[in-house]
C-alpha positions as CSV (number, residue, x, y, z in Angstrom):
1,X,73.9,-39.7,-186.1
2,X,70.3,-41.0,-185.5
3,X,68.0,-41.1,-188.3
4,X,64.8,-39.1,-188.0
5,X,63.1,-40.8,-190.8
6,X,60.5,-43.4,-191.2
7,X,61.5,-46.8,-190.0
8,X,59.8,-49.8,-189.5
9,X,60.5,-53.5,-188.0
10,X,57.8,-56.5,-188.4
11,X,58.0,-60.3,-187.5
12,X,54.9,-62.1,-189.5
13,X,54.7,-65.4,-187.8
14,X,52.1,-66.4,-190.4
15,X,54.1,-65.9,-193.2
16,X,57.3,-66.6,-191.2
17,X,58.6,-62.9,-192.8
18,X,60.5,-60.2,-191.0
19,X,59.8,-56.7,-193.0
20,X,62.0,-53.7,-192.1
21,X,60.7,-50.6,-193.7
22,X,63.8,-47.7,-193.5
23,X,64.1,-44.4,-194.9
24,X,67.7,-43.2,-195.8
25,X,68.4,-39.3,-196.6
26,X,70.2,-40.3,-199.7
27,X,68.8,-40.2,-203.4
28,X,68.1,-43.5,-204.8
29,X,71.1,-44.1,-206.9
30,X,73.5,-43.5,-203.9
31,X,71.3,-46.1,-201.7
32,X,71.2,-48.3,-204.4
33,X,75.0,-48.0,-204.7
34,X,75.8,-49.2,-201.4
35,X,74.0,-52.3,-201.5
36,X,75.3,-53.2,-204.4
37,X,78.8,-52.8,-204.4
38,X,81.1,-54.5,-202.5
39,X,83.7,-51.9,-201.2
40,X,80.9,-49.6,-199.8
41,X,78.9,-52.8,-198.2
42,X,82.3,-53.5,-196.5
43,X,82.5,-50.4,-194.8
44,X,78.4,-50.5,-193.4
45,X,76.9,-54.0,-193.8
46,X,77.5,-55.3,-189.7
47,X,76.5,-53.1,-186.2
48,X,78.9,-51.5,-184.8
49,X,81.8,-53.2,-183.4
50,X,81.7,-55.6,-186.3
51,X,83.3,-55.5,-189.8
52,X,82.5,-56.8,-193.1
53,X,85.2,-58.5,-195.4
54,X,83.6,-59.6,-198.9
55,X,85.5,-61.7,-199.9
56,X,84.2,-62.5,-203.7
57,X,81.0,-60.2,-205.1
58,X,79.3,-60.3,-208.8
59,X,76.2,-58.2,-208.5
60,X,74.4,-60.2,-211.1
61,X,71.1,-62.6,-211.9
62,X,72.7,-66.0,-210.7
63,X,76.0,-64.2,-209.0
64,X,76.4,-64.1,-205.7
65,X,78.5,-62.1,-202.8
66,X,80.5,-64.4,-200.3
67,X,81.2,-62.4,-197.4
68,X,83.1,-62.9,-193.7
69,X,81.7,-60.9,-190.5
70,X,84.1,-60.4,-187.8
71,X,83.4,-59.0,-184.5
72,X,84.7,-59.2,-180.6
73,X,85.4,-61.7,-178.7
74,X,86.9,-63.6,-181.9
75,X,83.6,-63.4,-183.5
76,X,83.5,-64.6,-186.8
77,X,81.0,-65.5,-189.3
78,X,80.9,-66.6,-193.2
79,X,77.9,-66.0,-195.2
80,X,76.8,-65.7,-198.8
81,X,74.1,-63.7,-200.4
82,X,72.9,-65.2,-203.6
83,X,71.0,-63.0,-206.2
84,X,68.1,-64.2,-208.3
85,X,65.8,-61.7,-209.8
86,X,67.6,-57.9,-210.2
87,X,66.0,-54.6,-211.4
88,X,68.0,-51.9,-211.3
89,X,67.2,-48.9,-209.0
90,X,63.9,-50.8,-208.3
91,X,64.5,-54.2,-206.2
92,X,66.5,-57.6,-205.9
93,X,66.1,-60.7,-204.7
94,X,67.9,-64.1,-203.7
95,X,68.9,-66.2,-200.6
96,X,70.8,-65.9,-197.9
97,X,73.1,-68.9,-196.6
98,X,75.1,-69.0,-193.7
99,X,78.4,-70.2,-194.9
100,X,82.5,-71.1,-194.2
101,X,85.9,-69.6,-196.0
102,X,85.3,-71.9,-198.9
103,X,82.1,-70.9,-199.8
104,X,80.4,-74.4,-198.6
105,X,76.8,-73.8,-196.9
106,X,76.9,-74.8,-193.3
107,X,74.0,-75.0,-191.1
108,X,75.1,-72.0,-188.5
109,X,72.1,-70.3,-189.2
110,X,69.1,-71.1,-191.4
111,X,69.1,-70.3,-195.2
112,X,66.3,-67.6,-196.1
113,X,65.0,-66.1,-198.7
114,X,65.3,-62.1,-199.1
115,X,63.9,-59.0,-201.4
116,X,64.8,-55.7,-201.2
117,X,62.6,-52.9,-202.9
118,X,63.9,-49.4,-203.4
119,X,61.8,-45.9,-204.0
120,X,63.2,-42.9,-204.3
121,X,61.7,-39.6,-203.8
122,X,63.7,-36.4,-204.4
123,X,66.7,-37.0,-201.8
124,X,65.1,-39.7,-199.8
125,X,65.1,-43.3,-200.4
126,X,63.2,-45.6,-198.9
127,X,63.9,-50.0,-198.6
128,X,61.9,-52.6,-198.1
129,X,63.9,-55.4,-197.2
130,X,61.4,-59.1,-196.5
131,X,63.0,-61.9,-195.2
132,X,61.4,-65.2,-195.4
133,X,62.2,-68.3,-193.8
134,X,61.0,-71.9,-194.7
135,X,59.4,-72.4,-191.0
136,X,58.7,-70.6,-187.8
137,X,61.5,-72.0,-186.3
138,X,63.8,-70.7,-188.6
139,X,62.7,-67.2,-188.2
140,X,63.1,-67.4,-184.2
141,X,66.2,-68.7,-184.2
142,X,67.6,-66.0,-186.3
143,X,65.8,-63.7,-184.3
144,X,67.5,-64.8,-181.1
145,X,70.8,-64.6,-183.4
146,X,70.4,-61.3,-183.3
147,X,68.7,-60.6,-186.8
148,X,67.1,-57.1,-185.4
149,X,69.5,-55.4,-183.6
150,X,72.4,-56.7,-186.8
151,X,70.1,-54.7,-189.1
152,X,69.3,-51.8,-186.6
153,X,73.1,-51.3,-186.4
154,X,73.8,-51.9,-190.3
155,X,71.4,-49.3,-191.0
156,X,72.6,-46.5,-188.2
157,X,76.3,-47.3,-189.8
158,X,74.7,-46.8,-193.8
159,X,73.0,-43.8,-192.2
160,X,77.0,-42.4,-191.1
161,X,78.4,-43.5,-194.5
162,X,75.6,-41.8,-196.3
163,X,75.6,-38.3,-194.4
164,X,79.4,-38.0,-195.0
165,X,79.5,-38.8,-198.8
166,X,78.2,-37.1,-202.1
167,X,77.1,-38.9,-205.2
168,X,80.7,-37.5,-206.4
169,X,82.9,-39.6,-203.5
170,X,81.2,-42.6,-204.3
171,X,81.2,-42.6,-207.9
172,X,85.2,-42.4,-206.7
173,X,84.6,-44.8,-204.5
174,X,84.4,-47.8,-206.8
């Protein structure tokens, strides 16, 4: 199911920043839900073809989510997503780190720095998800990586999980 709604992707090479602007037909608290709990990121958080294992997840200031991505071809990757600043319903903030089974930062792909934003109205929900990296180089090499079409397809697959779900079946979920 394609989304109709707003949608928006930005590369800043001044800032070295990639904003995606997306609208989701879901309230806030069911948007919310699903990027911050680990079952239902499992089941949306990589493009199609692809499937996320997390593997350890405490959604908390100074906790972190330490995740594998497995795809085709033998495709794997390791990563962790650290979290910093949280305020629920409203935003949250860390680093990203590319990363192996034991949790140890590897160099696969540049670490970056990430906030997501939330804002609700009625039964839409719109993100702001910035991703900053600490050079220009950075940024382009996890652009050619395959950082855009990775979130376009993470998105499409939240958009799927979304339309087939009430705030009841996740509440279950979990």
């Amino acid at each position: 199911m394609k989304n109709e709604l707003s949608f928006d992707f930005q590369v800043d090479e001044n800032t070295n920043t990639i904003k995606v602007v997306r609208t989701f037909n879901a309230t806030l608290p069911l948007v919310w839900k699903a990027w911050t709990t680990a079952e239902i990121l499992d089941q949306w958080w990589a493009p199609e073809g692809y499937k996320s294992f997390t593997k350890t997840m405490e959604f908390r200031e100074g906790g972190m989510r330490h995740y594998r991505i497995q795809g085709p071809e033998n495709f794997e990757m390791w990563g962790i997503t650290s979290y910093s600043k949280i305020q629920l319903h409203s935003k949250f903030s860390g680093k990203e780190y590319s990363a192996d089974e034991e949790a140890e930062i590897t160099q696969v792909l540049p670490p970056s720095d990430y906030h997501v934003s939330f804002l609700g109205n009625g039964e839409k929900c719109t993100i702001e998800h910035n991703t900053t990296y600490d050079n220009a180089e950075h940024m382009k090499q996890s652009l050619e990586y395959g950082f855009k079409e990775g979130m376009l397809g993470a998105f499409e697959r939240l958009d799927t999980y979304l339309g087939k779900k009430t705030n009841e079946e996740i509440q279950r979920e979990v």
